[in-house]
N, C-alpha and C positions, 0 to 999 in steps of 0.2 A: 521244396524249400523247407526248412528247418526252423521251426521258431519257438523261444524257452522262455519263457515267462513267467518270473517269479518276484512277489514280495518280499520285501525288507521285513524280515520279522520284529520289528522296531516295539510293537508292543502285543505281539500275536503271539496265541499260548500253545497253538498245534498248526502243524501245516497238512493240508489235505489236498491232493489233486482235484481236478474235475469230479472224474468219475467217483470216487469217494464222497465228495459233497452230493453228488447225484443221487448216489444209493444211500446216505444219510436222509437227506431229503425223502424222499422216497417211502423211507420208515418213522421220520418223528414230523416233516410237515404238516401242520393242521389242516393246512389247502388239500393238501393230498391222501389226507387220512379221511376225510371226511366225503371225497369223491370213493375213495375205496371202501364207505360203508355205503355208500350211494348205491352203488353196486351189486354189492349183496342186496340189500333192499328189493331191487329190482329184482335178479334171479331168482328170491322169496315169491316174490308176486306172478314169476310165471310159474310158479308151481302152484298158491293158489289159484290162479285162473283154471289152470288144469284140471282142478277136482271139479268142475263143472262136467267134466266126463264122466264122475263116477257115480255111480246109484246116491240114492239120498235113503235113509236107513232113520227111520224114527221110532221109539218105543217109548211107553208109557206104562206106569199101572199108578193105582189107585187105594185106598179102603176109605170105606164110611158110614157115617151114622144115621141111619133113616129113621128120621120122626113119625110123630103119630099123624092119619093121614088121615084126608076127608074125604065123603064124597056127597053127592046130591044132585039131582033132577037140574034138568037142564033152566030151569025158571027157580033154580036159585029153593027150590023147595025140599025138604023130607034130607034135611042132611043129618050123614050119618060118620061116626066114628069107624076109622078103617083100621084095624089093626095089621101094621106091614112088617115085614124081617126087617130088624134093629141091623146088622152087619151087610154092608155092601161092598165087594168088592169090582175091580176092573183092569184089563190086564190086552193090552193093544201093541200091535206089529204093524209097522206099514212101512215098504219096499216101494220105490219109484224109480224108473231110470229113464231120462227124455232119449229119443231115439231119433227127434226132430225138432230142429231149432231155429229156418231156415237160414244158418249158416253164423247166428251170433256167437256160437260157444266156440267153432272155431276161430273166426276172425277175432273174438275174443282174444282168445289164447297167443294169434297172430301178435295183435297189438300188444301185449305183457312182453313179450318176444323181441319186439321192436324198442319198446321199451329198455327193456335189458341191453342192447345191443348200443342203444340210445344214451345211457347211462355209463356205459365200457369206455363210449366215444370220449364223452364230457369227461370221463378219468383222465382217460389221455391226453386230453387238452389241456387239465388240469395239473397236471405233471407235465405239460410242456411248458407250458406258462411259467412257472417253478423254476422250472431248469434253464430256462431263458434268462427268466430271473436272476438266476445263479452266476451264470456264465454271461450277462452284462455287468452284474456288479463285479464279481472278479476280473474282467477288464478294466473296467472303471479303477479299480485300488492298483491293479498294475498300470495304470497310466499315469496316475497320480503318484505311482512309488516312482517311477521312471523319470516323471517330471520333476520329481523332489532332488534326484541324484545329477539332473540336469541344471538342476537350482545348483546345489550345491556345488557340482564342479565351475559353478558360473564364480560362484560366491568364493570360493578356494583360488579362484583366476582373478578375483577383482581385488580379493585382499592381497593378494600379490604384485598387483601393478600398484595399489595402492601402498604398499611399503617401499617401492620404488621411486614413488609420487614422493613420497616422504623424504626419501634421503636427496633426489635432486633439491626440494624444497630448500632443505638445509644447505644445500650447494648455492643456491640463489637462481636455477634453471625453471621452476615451476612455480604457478602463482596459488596461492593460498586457497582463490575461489576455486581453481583447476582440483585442486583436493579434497572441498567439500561438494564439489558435484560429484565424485566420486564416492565418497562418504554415502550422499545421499542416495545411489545407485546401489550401494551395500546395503542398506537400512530397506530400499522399498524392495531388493531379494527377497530379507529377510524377513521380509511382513509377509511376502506372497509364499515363502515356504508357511509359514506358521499357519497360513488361510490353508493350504495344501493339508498339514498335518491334519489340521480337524475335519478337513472335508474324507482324509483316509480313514480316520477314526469312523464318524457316522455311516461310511460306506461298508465298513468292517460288521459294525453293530446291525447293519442290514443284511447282513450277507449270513452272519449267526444266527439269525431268525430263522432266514430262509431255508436252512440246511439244519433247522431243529436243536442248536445246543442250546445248554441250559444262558439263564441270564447271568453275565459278565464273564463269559467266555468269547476268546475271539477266534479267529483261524487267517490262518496264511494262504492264499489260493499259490497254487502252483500248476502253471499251465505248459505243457509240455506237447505241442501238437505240430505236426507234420502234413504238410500242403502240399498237391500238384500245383502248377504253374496255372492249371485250369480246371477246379475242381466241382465242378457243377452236372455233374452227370450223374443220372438215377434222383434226381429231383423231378417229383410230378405232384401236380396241383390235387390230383384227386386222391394222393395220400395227409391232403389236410384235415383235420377233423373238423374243421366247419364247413368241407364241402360233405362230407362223410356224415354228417350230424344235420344237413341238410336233406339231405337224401334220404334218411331213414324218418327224419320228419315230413317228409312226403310219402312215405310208405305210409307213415302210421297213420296220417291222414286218410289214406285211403281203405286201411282197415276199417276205420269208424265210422267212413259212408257206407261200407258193406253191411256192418252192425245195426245201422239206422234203416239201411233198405229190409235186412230182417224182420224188422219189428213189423211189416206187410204182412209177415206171415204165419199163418198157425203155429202151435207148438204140439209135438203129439211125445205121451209120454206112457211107458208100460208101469205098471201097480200090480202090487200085491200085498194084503193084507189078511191080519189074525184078531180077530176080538175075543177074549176070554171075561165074559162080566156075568153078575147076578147080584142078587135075583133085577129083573124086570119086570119093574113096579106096576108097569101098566097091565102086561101078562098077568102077573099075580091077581090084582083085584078083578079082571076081565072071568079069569079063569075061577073067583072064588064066586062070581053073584052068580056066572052058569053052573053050579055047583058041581068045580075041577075037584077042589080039593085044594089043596095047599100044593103052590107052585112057585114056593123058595127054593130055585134050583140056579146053578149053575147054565151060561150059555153060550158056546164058543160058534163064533162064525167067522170062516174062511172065504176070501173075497180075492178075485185077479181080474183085470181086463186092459182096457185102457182108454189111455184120455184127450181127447183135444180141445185146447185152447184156445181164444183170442181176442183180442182187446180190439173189440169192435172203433172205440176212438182213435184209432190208428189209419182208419179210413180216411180222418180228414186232420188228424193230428201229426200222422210220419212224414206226410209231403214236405212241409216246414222243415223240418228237419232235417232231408236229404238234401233240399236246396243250400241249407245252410252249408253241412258235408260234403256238399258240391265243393263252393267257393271258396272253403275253408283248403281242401286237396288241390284248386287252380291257386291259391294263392301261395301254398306251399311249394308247388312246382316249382310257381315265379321265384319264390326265393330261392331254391334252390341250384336254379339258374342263375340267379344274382352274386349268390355264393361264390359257384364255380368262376364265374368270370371274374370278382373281384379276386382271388387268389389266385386266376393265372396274372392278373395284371400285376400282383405284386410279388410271386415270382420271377416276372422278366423283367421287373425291377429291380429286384433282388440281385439276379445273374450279372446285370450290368451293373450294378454296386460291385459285385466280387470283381468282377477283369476290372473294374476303373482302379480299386484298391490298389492293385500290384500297381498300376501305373503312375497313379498320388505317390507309391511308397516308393518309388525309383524316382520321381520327379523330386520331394524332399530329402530324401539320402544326396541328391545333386547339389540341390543349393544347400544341404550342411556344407557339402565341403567346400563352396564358393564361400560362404559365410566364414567357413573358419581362414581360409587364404587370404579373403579380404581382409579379419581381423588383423592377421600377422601383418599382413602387407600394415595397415594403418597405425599401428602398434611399434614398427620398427621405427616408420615414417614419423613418429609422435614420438618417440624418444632421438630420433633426427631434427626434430624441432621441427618439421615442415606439416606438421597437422594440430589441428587442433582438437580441443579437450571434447568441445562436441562430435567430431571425427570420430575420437576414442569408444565415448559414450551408445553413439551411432550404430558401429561397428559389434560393442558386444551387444548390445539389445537384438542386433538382427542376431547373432551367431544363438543366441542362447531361445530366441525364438526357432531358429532353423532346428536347434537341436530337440526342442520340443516335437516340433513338426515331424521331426525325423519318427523320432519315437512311437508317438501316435500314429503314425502312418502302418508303425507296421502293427499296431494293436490295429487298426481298424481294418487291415487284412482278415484277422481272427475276428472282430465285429462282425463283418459281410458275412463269412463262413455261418458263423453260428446264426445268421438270421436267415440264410436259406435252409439250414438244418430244422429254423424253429416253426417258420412257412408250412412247412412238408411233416414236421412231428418227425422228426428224426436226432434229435436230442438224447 
């Protein structure tokens, strides 16, 4: 089935398809622009977690002024001026690389991972949202352009009988009030188009925002989309990103009971370092009262081994902890599961929305045309003299209801569609 839907460019300065507004959107949305720095953000941060893999690399040097020094007997007695080397320098290397973590630095790096992956999701949702957005307000202005043109041809039919009304008047066939109820059926059209026009307008100004053009630009959607009879196939619940953003939140959960169950355990980590300093003051006066001589020298020491760690408070501090990352990973599951089930429920909501659609849209194409038969039939009947003015009135209020009906029907065909595309993130 074939269906072409386009605005009345009545006050619209570019006309865009769907897909057009899509990939606008896409590029100048704020919503969307903002989950796509989301993004990077993330991908940044698993790369820092990463360098927890690489050596740690510290270097240092030094120069300084050494003052005049003292010394004296341990009772504070017989002190003496120490003349020490005025220049000090110091010049240090030190090399670390952990080789055991029990398992933080990778589950670490896990959760950053998850994270990113986490953050991808929320784009997409974030851009389906958007797009949904897009593609219900551009139904919404074609329903409203539709119902305008259905106005109108009501309005173009009423000032017609009602010039008619006119000339039997003058004939002496119709009565005065017969003609201002008619009047008055033209007047409240004409209010309800006017309420129509502005409600096209603010839907227009909504729909500019959403697809990023500047302020006092408008656009014309033009939807152009083509339906099976039953188009609901390759719809699944687990392509929704809140089931999908569920699940990687239970991942990540259980990355960070892994990280808390770490903290149990040692950390061991390989060293190697270089000290280059002098003089050493202590050396120096040690070495001048056992009479060394002068030992302003330079002293470089080379140092490798390794190290293990551990934060003894972990013995009764990490327990807390993993209970908490317990029930925080069971609570995550549960939603996870809540997720999934609330989007299969509103996918097969969904699906029964789309088949009822076609059937509303065949059930309101029927009574247009009963509507419009009846008019004519009442219409003939009424200029036969054998009906009356509220007959008349009657008769087009339901026709130009039917034609609405009609209308809508077959936008809310395209409504269905696009809410199981929006379900599934297939937008």
């Amino acid at each position: 089935m074939g269906i072409l839907c386009a605005c009345a460019p009545a006050f619209a300065q570019r006309q865009m398809t769907l897909q057009e507004m899509f990939a606008s959107a896409d590029s100048l949305n704020a919503t969307v622009r903002a989950a796509d720095f989301g993004v990077r953000e993330a991908q940044a941060g698993v790369e820092v977690a990463r360098n927890a893999y690489l050596p740690s690399i510290q270097a240092s040097a030094s120069v300084s002024w050494i003052g005049l020094g003292y010394s004296m007997d341990r009772n504070f007695a017989n002190a003496t001026n120490e003349h020490l080397p005025n220049f000090g320098n110091n010049i240090a290397l030190e090399v670390s690389q952990v080789v055991f973590a029990g398992g933080a630095i990778t589950n670490g790096v896990r959760a950053a991972e998850l994270g990113s992956r986490l953050s991808e999701v929320q784009a997409r949702s974030n851009r389906n949202e958007v797009r949904y957005l897009i593609a219900g307000t551009s139904l919404e202005i074609v329903k409203l352009q539709n119902q305008l043109r259905a106005l109108q041809s009501n309005i173009d039919l009423a000032q017609k009988v009602l010039g008619q009304m006119r000339t039997r008047y003058e004939e002496g066939t119709v009565l005065k009030s017969d003609i201002s109820r008619y009047e008055l059926l033209v007047k409240n059209l004409e209010f309800t188009r006017t309420n129509i026009e502005s409600a096209v307008e603010i839907m227009n100004a909504k729909l500019a925002m959403a697809i990023g053009l500047e302020p006092g630009e408008t656009v014309t959607p033009s939807l152009d989309i083509t339906l099976p009879a039953v188009a609901i196939d390759g719809f699944d619940a687990a392509d929704s990103p809140a089931v999908q953003a569920a699940g990687l939140a239970a991942d990540l959960s259980e990355a960070k009971l892994r990280i808390a169950k770490a903290e149990r355990l040692p950390g061991v980590a390989l060293f190697a370092g270089d000290t280059f300093n002098g003089p050493d003051v202590t050396t120096f006066i040690s070495g001048k009262m056992a009479g060394y001589g002068s030992l302003d020298k330079n002293f470089n020491i080379a140092t490798i081994g390794i190290g293990l760690t551990y934060n003894l408070d972990n013995l009764y501090k990490s327990g807390k902890k993993i209970r908490q990352s317990e029930a925080a990973l069971a609570k995550s599951r549960a939603e996870a599961d809540a997720a999934s089930d609330g989007i299969r429920l509103a996918l097969t909501a969904a699906e029964t929305e789309y088949r009822n659609s076609f059937t509303q849209k065949d059930i309101c194409e029927q009574a247009q045309d009963l509507a419009r038969t009846t008019y004519e039939q009442v219409s003939d009947r009424y200029d036969e003299g054998l009906a009356t003015i509220t007959d008349l009135l009657d008769a087009s209020s339901a026709l130009l209801e039917s034609e609405i009906s009609a209308v809508n029907a077959g936008i809310d065909v395209l409504a269905a569609y696009y809410k199981l595309q929006y379900i599934c993130a297939k937008l």
